[in-house]
C-alpha positions in Angstrom: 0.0 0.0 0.0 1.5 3.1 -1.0 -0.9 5.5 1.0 -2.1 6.5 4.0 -5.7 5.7 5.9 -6.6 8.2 8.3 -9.3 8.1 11.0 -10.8 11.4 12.0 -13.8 13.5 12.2 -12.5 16.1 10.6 -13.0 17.3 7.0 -10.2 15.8 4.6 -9.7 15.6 1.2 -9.3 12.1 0.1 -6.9 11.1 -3.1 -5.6 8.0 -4.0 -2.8 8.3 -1.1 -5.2 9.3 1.7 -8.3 7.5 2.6 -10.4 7.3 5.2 -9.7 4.2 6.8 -13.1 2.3 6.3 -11.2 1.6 3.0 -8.5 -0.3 4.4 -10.3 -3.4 4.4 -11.7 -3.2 1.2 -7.9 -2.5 0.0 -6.5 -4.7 1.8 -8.8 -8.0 0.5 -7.9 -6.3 -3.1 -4.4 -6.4 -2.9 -3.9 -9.9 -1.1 -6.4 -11.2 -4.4 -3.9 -9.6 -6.4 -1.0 -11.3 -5.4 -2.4 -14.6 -6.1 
């Protein structure tokens, strides 16, 4: 993962590098399908 997953409250902008992190999971299961 080349990003960062934040957890906050506060207004942010997300991108590709910052996500909220109720993404994580999602990303994570796509990445470990990916590397089989």
């Amino acid at each position: 993962l080349d990003g960062s997953y934040v957890l906050t409250e506060e207004e942010i902008e997300e991108s590709n590098k910052v996500k909220f992190f109720e993404h994580f999971i999602d990303d994570l299961k796509r990445l470990l399908k990916n590397e089989n």
